[in-house]
PyMOL Python script that loads the backbone (N, CA, C, O; Angstrom):
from pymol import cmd

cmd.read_pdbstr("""\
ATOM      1  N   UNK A   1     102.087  99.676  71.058  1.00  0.00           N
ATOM      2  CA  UNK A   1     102.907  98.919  71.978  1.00  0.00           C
ATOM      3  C   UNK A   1     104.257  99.627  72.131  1.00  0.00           C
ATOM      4  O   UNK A   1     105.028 100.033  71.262  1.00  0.00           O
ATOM      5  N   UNK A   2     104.331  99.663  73.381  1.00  0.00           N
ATOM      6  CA  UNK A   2     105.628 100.262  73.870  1.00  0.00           C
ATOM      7  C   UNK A   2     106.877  99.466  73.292  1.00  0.00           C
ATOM      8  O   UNK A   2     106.858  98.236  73.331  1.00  0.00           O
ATOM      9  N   UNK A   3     107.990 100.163  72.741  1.00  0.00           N
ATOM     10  CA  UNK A   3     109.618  99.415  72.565  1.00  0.00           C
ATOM     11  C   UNK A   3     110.345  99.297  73.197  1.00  0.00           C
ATOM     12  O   UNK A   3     111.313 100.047  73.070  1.00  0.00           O
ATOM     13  N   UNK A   4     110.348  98.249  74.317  1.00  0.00           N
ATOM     14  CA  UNK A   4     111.636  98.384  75.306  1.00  0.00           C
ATOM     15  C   UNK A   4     112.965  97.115  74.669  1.00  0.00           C
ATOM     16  O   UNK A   4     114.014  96.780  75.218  1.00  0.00           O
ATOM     17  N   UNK A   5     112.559  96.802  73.757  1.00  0.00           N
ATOM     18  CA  UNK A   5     113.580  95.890  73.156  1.00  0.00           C
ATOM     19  C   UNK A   5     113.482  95.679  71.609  1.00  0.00           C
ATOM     20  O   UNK A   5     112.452  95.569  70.944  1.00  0.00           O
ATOM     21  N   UNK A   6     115.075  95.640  71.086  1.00  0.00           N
ATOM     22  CA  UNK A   6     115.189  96.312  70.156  1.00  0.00           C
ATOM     23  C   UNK A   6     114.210  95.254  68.857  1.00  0.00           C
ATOM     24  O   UNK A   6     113.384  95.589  68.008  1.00  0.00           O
ATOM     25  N   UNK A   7     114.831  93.823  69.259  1.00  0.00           N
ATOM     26  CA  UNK A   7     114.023  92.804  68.568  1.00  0.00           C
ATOM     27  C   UNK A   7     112.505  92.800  69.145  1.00  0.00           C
ATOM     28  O   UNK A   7     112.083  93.158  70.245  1.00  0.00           O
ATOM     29  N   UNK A   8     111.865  92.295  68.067  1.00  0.00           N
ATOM     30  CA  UNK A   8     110.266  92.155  68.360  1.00  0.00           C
ATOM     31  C   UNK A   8     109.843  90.881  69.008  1.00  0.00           C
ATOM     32  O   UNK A   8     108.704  90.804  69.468  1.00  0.00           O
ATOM     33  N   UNK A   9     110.512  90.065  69.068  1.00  0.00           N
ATOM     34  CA  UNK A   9     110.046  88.722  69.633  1.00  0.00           C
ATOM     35  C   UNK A   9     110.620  89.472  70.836  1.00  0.00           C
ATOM     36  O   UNK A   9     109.616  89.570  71.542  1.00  0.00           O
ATOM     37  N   UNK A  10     111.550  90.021  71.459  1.00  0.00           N
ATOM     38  CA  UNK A  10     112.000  89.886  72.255  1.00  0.00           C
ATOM     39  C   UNK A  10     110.926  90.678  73.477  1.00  0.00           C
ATOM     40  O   UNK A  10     110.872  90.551  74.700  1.00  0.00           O
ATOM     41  N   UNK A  11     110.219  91.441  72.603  1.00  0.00           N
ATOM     42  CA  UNK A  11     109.829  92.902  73.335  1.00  0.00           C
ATOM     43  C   UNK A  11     108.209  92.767  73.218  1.00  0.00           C
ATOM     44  O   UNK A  11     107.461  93.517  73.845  1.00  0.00           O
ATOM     45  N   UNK A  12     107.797  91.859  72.456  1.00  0.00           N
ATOM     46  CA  UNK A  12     106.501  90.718  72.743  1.00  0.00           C
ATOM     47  C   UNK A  12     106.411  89.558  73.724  1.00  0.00           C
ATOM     48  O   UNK A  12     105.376  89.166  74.264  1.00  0.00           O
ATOM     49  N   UNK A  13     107.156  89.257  73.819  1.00  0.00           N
ATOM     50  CA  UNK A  13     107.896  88.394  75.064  1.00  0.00           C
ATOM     51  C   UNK A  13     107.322  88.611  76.578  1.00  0.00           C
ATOM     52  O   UNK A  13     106.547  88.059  77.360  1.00  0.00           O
ATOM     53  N   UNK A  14     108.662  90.403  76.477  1.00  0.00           N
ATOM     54  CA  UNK A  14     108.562  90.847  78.039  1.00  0.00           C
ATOM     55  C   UNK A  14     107.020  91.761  77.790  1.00  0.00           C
ATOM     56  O   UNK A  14     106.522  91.937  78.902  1.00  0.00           O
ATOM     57  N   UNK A  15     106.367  92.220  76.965  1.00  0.00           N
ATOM     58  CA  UNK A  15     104.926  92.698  77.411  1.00  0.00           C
ATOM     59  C   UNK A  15     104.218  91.602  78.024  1.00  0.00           C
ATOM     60  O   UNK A  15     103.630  91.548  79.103  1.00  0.00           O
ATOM     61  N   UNK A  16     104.411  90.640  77.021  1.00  0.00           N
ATOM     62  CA  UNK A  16     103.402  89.386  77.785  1.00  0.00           C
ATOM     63  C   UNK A  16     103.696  88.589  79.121  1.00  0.00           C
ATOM     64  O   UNK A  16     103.200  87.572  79.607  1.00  0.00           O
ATOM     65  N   UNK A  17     104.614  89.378  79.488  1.00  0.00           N
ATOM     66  CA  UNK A  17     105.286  88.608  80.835  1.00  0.00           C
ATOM     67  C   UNK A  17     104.880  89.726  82.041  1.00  0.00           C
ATOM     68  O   UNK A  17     104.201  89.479  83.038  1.00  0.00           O
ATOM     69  N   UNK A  18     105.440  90.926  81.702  1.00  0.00           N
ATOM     70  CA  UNK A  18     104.421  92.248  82.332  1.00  0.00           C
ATOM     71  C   UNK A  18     102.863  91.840  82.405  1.00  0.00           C
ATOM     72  O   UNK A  18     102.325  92.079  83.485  1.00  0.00           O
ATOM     73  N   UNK A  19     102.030  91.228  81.350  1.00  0.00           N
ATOM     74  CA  UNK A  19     100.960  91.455  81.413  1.00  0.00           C
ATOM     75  C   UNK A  19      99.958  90.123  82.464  1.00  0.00           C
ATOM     76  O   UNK A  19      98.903  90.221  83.091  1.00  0.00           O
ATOM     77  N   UNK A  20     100.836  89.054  82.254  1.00  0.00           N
ATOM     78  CA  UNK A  20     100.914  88.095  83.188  1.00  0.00           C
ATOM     79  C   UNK A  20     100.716  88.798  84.752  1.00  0.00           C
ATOM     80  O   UNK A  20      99.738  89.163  85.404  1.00  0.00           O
ATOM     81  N   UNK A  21     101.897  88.780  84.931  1.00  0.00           N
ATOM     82  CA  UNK A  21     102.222  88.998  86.661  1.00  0.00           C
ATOM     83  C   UNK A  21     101.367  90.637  86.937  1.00  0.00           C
ATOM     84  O   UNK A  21     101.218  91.084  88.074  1.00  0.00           O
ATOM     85  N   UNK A  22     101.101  91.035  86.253  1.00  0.00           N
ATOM     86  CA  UNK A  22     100.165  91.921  86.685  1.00  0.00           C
ATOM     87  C   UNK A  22      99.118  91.402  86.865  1.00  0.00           C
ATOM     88  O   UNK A  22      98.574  91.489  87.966  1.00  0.00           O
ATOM     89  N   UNK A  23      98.422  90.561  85.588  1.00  0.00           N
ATOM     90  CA  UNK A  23      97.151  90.242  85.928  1.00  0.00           C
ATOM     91  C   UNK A  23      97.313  89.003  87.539  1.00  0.00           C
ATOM     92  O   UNK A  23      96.433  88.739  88.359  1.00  0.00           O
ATOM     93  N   UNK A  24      98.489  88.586  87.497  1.00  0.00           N
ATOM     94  CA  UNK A  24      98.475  87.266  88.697  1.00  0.00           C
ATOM     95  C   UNK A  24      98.230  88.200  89.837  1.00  0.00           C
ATOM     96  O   UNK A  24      97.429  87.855  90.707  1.00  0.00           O
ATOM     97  N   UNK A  25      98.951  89.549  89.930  1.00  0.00           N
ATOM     98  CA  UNK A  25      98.923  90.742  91.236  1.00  0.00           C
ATOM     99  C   UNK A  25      97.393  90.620  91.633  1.00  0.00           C
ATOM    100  O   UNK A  25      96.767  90.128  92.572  1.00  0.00           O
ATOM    101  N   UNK A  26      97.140  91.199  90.646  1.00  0.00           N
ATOM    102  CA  UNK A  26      95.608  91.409  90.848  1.00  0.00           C
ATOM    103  C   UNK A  26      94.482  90.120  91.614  1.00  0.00           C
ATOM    104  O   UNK A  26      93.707  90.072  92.569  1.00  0.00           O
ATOM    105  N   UNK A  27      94.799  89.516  90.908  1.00  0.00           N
ATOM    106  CA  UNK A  27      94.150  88.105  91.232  1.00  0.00           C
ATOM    107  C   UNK A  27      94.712  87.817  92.540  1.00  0.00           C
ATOM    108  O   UNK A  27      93.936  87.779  93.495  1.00  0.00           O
ATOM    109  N   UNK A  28      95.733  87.647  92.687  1.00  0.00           N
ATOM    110  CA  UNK A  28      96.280  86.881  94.165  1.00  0.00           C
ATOM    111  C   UNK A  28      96.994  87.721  95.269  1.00  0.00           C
ATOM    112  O   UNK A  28      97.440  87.334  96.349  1.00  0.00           O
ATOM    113  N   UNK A  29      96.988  89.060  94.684  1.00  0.00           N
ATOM    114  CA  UNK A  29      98.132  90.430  95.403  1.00  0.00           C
ATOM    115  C   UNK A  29      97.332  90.125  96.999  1.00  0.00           C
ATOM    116  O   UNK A  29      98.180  89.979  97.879  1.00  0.00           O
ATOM    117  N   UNK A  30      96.054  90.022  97.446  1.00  0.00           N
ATOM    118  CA  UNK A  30      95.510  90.509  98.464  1.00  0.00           C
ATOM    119  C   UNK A  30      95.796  89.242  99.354  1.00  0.00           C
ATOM    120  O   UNK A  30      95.925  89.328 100.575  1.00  0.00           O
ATOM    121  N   UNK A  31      95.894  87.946  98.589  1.00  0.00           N
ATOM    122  CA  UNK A  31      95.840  87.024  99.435  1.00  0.00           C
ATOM    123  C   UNK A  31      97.472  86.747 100.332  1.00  0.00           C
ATOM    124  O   UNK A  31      97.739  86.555 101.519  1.00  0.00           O
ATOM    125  N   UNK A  32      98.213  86.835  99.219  1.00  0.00           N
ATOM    126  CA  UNK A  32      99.801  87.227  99.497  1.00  0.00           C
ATOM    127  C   UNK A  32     100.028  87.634 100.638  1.00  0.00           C
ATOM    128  O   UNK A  32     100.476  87.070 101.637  1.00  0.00           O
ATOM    129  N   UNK A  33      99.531  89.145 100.343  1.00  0.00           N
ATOM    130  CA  UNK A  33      99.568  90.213 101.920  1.00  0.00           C
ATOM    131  C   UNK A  33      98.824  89.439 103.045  1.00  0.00           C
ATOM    132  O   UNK A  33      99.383  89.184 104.112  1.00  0.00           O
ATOM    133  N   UNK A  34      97.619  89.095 102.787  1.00  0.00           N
ATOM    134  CA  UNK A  34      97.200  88.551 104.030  1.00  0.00           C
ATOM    135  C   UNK A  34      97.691  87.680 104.687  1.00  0.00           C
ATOM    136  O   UNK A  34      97.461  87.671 105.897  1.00  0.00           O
ATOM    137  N   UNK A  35      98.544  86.646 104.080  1.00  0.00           N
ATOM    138  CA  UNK A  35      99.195  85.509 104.242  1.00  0.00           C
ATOM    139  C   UNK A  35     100.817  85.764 105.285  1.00  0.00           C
ATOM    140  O   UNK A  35     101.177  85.297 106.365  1.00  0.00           O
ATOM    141  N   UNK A  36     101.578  86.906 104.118  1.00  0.00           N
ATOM    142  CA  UNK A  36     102.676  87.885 105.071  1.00  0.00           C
ATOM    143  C   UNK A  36     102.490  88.493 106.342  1.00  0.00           C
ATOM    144  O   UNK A  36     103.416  88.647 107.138  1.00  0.00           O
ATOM    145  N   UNK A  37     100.939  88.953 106.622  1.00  0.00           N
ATOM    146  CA  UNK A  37     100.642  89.510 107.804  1.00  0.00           C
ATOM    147  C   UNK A  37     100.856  88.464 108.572  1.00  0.00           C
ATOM    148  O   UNK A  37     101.861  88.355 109.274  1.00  0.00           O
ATOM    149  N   UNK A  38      99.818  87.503 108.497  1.00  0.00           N
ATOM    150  CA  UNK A  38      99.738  86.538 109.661  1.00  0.00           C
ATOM    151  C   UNK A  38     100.927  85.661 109.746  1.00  0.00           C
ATOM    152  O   UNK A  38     101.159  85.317 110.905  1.00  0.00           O
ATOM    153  N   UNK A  39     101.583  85.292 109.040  1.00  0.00           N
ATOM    154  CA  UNK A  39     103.469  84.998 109.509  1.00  0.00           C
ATOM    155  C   UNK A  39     104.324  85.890 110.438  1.00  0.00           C
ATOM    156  O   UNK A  39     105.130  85.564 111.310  1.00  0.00           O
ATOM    157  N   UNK A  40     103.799  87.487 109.871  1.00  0.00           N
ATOM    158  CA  UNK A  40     104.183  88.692 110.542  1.00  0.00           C
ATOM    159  C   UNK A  40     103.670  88.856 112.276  1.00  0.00           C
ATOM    160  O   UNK A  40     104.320  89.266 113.238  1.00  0.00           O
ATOM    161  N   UNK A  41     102.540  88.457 112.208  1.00  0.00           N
ATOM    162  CA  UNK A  41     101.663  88.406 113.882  1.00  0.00           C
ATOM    163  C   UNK A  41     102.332  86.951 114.686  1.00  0.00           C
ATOM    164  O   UNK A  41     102.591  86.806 115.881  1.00  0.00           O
ATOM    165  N   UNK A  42     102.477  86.060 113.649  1.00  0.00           N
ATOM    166  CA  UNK A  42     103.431  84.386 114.681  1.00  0.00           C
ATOM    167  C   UNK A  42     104.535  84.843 114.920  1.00  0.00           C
ATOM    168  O   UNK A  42     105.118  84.321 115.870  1.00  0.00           O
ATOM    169  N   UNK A  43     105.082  85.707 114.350  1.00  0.00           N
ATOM    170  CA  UNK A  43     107.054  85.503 114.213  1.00  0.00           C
ATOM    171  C   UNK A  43     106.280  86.068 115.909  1.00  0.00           C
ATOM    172  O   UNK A  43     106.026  85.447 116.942  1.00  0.00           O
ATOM    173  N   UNK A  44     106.115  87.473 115.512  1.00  0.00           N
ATOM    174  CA  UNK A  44     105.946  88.314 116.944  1.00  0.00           C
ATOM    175  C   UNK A  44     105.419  87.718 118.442  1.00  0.00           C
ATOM    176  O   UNK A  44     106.084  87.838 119.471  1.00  0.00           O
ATOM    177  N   UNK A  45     104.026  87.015 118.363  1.00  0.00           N
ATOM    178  CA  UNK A  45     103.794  86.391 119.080  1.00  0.00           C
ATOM    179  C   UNK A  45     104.891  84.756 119.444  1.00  0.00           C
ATOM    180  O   UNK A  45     104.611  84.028 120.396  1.00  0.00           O
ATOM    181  N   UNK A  46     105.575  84.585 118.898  1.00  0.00           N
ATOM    182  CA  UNK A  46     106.496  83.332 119.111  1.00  0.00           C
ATOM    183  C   UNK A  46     107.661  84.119 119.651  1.00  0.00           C
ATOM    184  O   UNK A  46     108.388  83.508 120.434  1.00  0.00           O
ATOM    185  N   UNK A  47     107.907  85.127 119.423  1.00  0.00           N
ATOM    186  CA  UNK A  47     109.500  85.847 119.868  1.00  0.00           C
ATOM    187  C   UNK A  47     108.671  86.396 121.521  1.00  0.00           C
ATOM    188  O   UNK A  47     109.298  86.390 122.581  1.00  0.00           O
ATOM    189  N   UNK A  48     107.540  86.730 121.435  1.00  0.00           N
ATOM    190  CA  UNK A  48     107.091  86.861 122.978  1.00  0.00           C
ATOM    191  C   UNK A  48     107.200  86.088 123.884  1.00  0.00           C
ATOM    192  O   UNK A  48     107.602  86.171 125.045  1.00  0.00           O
ATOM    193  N   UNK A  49     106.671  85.053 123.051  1.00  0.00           N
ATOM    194  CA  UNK A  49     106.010  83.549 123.832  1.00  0.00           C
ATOM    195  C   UNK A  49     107.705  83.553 124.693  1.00  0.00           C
ATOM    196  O   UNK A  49     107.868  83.768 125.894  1.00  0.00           O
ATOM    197  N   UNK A  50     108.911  83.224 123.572  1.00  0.00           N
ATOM    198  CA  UNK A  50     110.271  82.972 123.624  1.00  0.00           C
ATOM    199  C   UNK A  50     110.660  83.278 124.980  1.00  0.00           C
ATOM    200  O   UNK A  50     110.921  82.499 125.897  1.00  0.00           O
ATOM    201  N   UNK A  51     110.657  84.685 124.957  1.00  0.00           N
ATOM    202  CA  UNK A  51     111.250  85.782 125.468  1.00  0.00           C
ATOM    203  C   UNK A  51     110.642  85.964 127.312  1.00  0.00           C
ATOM    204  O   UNK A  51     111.110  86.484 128.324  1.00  0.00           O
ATOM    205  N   UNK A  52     109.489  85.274 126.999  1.00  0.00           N
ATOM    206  CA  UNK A  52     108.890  85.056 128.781  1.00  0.00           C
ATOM    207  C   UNK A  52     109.064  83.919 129.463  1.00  0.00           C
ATOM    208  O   UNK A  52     109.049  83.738 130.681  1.00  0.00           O
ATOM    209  N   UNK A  53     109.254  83.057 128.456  1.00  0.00           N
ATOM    210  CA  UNK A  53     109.377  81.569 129.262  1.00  0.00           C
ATOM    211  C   UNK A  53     110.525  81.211 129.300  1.00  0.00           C
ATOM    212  O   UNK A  53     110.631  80.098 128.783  1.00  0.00           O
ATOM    213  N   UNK A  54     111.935  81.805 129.846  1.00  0.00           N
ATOM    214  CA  UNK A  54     112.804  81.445 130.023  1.00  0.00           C
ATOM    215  C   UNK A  54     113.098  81.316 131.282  1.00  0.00           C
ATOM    216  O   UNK A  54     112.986  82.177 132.154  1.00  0.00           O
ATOM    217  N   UNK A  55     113.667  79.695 131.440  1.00  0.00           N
ATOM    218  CA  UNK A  55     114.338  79.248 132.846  1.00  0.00           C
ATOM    219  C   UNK A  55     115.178  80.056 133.565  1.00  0.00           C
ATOM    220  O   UNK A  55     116.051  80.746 133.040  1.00  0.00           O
ATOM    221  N   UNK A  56     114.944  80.001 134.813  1.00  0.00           N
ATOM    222  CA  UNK A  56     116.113  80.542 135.638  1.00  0.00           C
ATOM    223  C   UNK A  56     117.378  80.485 135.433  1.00  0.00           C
ATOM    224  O   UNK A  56     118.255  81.281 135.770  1.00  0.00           O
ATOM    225  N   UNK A  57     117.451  79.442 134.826  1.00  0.00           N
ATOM    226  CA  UNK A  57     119.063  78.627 134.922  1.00  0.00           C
ATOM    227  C   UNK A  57     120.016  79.337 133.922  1.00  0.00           C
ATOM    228  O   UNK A  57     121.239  79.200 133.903  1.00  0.00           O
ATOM    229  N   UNK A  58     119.097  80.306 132.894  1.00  0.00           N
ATOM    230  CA  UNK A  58     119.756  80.622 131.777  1.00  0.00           C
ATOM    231  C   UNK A  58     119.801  82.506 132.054  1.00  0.00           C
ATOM    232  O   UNK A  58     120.181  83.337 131.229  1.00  0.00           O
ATOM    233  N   UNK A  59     119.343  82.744 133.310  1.00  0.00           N
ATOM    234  CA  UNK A  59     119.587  84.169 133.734  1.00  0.00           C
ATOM    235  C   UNK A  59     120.887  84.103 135.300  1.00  0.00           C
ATOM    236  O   UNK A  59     120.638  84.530 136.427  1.00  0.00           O
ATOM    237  N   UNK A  60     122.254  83.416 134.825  1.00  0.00           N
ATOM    238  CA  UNK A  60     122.815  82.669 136.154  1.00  0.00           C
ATOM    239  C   UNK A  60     123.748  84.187 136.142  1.00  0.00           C
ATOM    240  O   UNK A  60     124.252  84.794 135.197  1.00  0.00           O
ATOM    241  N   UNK A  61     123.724  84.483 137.614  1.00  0.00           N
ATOM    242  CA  UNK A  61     124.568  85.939 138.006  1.00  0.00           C
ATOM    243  C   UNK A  61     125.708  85.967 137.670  1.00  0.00           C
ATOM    244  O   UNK A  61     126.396  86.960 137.904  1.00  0.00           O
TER     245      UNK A  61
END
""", "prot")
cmd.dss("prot")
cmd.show_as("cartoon", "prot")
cmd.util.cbc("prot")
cmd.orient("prot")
């Protein structure tokens, strides 16, 4: 086991906390991303939607 801290509780601790969220990556990393994409495809499609349907009244010479 690697020593990144000088106490042993301390440095048993953060392995098991590394070893956690890695294993959670693994398990849930793909769903995450997929989830970010499709927020990523609404923002875009909603800033379109936005951006075409604006009234006349708000393009005044």
């Amino acid at each position: 086991m690697k020593k990144y801290y000088e106490d042993a509780k301390y440095n048993a601790a953060f392995v098991r906390c590394v070893d956690v969220m890695s294993q959670m990556l693994q398990k849930y990393g793909h769903q995450v991303l997929d989830k970010l994409e499709q927020d990523a495809q609404q923002k875009v499609e909603h800033s379109e939607e936005r951006n075409q349907a604006q009234p006349l009244t708000n393009k005044a010479a």
